[in-house]
N, C-alpha and C positions, 0 to 999 in steps of 0.2 A: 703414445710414443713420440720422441723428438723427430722430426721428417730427417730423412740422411738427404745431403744434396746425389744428386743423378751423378754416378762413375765414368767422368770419362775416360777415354783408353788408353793402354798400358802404352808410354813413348819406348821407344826402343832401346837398345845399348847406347850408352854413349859412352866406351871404352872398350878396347879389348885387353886381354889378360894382361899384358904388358903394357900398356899405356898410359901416360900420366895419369893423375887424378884431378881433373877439373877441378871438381870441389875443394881440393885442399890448395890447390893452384888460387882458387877464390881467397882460402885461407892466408896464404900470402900475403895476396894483395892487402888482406885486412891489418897482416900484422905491419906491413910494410908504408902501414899509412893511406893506402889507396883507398877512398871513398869516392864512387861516383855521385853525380849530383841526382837529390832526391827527387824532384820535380818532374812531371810525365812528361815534359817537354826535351826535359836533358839528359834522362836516363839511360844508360848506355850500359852494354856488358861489358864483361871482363876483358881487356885488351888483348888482341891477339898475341901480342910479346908473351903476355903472360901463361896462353894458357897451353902455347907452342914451346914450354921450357921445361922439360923432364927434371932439372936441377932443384926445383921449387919445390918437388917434391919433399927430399929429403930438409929444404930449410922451413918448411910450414910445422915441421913436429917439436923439432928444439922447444920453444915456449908452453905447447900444450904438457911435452913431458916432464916440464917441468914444475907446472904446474899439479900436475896428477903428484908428482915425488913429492910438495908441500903439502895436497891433502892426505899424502898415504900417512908423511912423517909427523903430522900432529894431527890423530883423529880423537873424534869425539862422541858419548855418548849420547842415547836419545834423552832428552832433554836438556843436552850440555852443551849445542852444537851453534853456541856462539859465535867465536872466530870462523867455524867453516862456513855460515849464512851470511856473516861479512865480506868475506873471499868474494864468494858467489854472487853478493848482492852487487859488489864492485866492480866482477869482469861482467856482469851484464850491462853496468854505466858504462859502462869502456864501448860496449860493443854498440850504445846507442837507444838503449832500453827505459824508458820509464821502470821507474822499481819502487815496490815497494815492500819494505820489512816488517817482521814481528808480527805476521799475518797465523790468525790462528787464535782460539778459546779451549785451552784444556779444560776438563770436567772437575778437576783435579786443583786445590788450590795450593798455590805457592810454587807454579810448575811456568813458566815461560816459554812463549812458541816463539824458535825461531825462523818460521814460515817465509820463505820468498817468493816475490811475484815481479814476473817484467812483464810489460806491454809492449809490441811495437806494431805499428797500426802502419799498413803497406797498401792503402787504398780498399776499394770494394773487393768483397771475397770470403768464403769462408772463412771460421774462428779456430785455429789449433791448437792444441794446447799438450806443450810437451814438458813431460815431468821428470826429475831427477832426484834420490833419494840424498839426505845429507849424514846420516849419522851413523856409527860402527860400533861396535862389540866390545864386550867387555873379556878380551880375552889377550892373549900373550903372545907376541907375535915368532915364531920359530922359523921365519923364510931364509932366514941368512942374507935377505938381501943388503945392500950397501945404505939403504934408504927405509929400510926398516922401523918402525915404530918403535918406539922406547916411552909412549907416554903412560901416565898414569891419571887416574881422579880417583874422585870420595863420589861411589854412586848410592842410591835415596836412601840405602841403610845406613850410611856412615861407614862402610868399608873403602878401604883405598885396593882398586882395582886397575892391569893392565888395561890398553885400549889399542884394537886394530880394525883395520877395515878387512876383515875376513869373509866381507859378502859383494866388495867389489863397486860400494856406494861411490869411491872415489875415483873409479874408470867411467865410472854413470855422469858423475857432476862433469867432468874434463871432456867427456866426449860433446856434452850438451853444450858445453859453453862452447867450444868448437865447432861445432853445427851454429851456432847463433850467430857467430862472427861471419860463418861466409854467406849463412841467407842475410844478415844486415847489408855486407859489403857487397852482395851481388842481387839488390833488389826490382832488377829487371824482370827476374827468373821467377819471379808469382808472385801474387795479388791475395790479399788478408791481414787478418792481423794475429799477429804470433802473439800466445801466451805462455811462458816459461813458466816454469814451478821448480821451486828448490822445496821440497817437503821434510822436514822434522820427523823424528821417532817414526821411519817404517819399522825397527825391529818391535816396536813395542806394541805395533801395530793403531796408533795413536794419530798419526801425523795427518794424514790425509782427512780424517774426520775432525780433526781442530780448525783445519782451514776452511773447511765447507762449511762449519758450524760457525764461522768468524766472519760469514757471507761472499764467499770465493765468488758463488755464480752469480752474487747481486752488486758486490761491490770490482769486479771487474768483469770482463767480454765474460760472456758464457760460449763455450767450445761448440763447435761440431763434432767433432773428433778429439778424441783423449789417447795419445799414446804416451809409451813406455817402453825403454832397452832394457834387458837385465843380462848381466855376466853369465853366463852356462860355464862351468866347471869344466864339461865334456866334449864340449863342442871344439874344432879347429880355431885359433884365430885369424883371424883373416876371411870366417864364413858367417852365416848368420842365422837362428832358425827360428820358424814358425809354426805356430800348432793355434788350429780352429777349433771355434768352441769354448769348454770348458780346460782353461788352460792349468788353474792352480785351484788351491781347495778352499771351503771353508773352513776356520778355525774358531774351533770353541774353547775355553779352559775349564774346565767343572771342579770343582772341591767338594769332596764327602769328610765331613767330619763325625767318628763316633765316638759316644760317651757310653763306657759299659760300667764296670763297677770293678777297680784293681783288687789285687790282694797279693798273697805268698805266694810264689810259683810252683810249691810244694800243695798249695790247699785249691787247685784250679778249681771245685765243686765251690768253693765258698766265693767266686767272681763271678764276674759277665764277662769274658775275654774280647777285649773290640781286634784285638790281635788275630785270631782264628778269627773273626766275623770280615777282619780288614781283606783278608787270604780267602776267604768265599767270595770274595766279592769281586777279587783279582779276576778268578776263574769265571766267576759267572757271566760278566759284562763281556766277553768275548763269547758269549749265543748271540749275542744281540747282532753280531755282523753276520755270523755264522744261520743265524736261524730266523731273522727278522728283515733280514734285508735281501733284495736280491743279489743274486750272484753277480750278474750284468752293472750293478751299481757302485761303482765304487764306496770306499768307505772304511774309517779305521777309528778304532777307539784305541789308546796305551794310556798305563798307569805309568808316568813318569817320576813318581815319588811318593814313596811311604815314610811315616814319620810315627812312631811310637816306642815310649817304654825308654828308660835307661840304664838298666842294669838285667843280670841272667834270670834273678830269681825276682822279679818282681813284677806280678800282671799289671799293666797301667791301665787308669782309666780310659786314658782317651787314645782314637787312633786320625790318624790325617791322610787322607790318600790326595792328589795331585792327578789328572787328568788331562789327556791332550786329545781332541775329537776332530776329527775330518772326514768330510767332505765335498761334493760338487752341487748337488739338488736340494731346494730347499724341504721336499718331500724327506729325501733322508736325511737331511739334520734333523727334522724334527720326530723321526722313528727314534733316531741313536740317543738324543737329549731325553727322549721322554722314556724309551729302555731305560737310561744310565740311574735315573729317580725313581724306577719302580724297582728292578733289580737292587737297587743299592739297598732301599727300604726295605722290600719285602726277604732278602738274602738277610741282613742284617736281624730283622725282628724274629728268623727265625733260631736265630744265634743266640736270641735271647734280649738283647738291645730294645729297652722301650721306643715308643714312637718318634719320644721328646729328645730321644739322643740320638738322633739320625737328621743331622743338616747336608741336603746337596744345595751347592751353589751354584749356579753356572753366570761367571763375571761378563753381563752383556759388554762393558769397556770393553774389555778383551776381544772381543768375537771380531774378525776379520773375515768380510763374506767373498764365497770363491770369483776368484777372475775369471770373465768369458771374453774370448777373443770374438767380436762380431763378425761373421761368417763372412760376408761380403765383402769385409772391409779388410778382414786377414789375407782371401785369396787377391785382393786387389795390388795389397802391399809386397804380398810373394813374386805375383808377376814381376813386378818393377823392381826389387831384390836382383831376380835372376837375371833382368834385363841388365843390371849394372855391375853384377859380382860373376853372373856365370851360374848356370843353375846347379853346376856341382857345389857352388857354397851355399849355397840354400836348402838348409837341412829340415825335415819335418818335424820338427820336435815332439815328442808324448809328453802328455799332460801329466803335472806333478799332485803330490799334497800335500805341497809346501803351500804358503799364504801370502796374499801381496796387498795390502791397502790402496795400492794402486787399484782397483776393483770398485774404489768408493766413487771415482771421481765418472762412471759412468752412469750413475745414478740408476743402478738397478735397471738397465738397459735403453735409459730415455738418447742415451748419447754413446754415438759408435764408438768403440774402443780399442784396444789391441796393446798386447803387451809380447814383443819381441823377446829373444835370447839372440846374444852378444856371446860369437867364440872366444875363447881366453885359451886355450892349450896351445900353449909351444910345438911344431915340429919335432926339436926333440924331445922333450918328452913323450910324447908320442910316440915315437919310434924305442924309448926305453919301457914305455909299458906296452907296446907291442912284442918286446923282446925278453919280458917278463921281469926286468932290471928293475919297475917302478912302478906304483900307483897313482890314479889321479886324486888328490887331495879335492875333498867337497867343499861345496863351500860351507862358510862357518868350521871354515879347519884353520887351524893355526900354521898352517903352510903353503895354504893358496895365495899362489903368487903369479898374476896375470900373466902374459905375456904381452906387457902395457903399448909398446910402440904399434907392431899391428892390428891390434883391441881398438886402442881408441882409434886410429885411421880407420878403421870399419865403421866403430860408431860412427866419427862424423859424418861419416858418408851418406848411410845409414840414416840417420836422423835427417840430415840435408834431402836424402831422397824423397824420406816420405813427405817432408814438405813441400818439396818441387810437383809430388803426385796429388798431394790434396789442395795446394793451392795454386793448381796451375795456372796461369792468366786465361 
């Protein structure tokens, strides 16, 4: 195991509910030009003028939000995320970062990483390394907002397809690069060296494993710590939550392909029908959680898609079923993957399907293994949350089985990690679906619409804190 450095203690408040925000007060300074001198000799904090000014508050968000409105209004897919890696690779030169681009080996030929890395190296100290997702969905945006996405691409089928950020990548990127700015500009306040990550295809669950495969941990600092914000759909904004453990699941994708034998849908005795064999096998894969697995364990298998036949009267030969499997333990992924290939098989051959016409796949690219929030390092980062927002915004979150590639960069536990939720719900909304007026759109819905101003202000804060905590001087 990678040794974790010794925790030291949680520092206290350093705000109360009404009081400015230091950190973005930092922010200010940064965008306002103020750079203290780097040298241990001249290094100085943040001027008192600045940090005694409640008015700096409101002028430190103008350029982040506006910046967030340029990644909302032209997003991109994974693989496509061209101009957003430039964006991002540029406000980390701005902020004083070595950078570097195009970081990343797909498996995949004729696919382009656009991977980003900053360095900035702040004396002896721990390595941190904070990541932000860059790419969005291929889906149509319906917010109504005034800033709303209207773009389009040709994604790898040759379809021309809508494109929005419906998972909140570009409250992630905005928040990150706003945290970078006031830890560069307020380099007093801790000791190490920051590594940013702008990561490629999280939806495709791709990103993070191109980069590590392109030598992330040989060709620059290797982490101590590896964190990660993500939007919550549910949560307040303005709050923030944490959940220890096993935070998100593994994801597997399986393909069962069968080949039976078509004919007349009038002569069913004279086929192999993979169509009834495809429908046993719907039903049967659900013992597998039911009767192979513990109750105590999480765990889910869904057929997300069948694909056979083209007309009323005619048995097809072949059937295609689509699978999506999850997980938290590596014990029960490998019950449900090895259920899903005996059931598929043995359900099938009993339908009649010879041996040879029964392929399960299960596409290892694909597989994104579950995020564990490292215990120690979760409740450390909770303390210091509460210490700065108020422990009313510090929510405990429960663990999902959704998938985060972020998961890879801990290297299967060698290196401490944590992966935070970032509130986004508005006030009112909130109070409309409290009054049964409204729902909360999820994310990956084509109406989730941040509630960006106090979002990213959290983030930043958020991000800046845990950096103040891990790399205290």
């Amino acid at each position: 195991m990678h040794p974790v450095p010794e925790l030291p203690p949680v520092e206290p408040a350093r705000r109360g509910p009404n009081a400015p925000s230091i950190l973005l007060l930092a922010l200010v300074a940064f965008c306002a030009g103020f750079s203290p001198a780097c040298t241990p000799e001249s290094e100085t904090a943040i001027p008192t003028s600045i940090r005694s000014d409640p008015a700096a508050i409101g002028a430190a968000m103008p350029s982040l939000l506006e910046l967030y409105r340029s990644f909302h209004e032209m997003p991109e897919i994974s693989f496509q995320e061209e101009r957003t890696a430039a964006t991002f690779a540029e406000e980390l030169r701005k902020a004083g970062l070595e950078v570097t681009e195009r970081v990343g080996t797909y498996p995949t030929e004729g696919r382009t990483c656009y991977g980003v890395v900053g360095v900035f190296e702040n004396g002896d100290g721990p390595t941190l390394l904070l990541r932000t997702d860059l790419d969005a969905l291929p889906m149509r945006e319906e917010t109504g907002l005034p800033y709303a996405s209207r773009a389009t691409t040709v994604d790898e089928s040759g379809a021309t397809v809508p494109v929005m950020h419906a998972c909140g990548h570009d409250v992630h990127m905005t928040s990150l690069i706003g945290a970078t700015r006031v830890l560069t500009a307020d380099r007093a306040a801790w000791r190490g060296t920051l590594v940013v990550i702008g990561q490629p295809a999280e939806e495709g669950g791709g990103g993070a494993r191109a980069m590590l495969a392109d030598g992330l941990y040989e060709r620059f600092p290797r982490p101590d710590y590896a964190i990660a914000l993500h939007c919550s759909p549910s949560i307040p904004a303005g709050s923030v939550g944490v959940c220890e453990g096993y935070a998100m699941a593994n994801v597997d994708s399986v393909d069962i392909h069968l080949r039976g034998r078509g004919g007349h849908g009038a002569y069913p005795h004279e086929s192999i029908d993979p169509v009834v064999a495809a429908a046993q096998i719907v039903i049967s894969l659900q013992t597998i959680v039911s009767r192979n697995i513990s109750p105590f364990k999480p765990a889910v298998v869904t057929v997300g898609s069948i694909h056979a036949g083209t007309k009323h009267n005619i048995i097809p030969d072949e059937a295609h079923l689509q699978l999506t499997v999850r997980s938290y333990e590596k014990t029960v992924r490998k019950t449900l993957l090895d259920g899903i290939r005996r059931v598929a098989t043995e359900t099938a051959q009993a339908a009649g399907i010879p041996e040879d016409g029964i392929t399960v796949t299960i596409d290892d690219r694909e597989f994104t293994p579950s995020t564990y929030n490292d215990p120690a390092l979760t409740r450390r980062l909770r303390a210091r949350f509460a210490a700065t927002f108020g422990t009313d915004q510090v929510i405990d979150a429960p663990p999902v089985m959704a998938g985060e590639d972020f998961s890879r960069y801990a290297l299967d536990g060698e290196i401490p990690s944590c992966l935070f939720w970032l509130g986004t719900v508005s006030a009112d909304l909130l109070a409309r679906v409290e009054r049964g007026e409204a729902t909360l759109p999820s994310l990956h819905n084509s109406h989730f619409a941040p509630d960006a101003d106090p979002a990213i202000e959290t983030g930043v804060e958020a991000l800046v804190d845990v950096a103040h905590e891990l790399l205290a001087p």
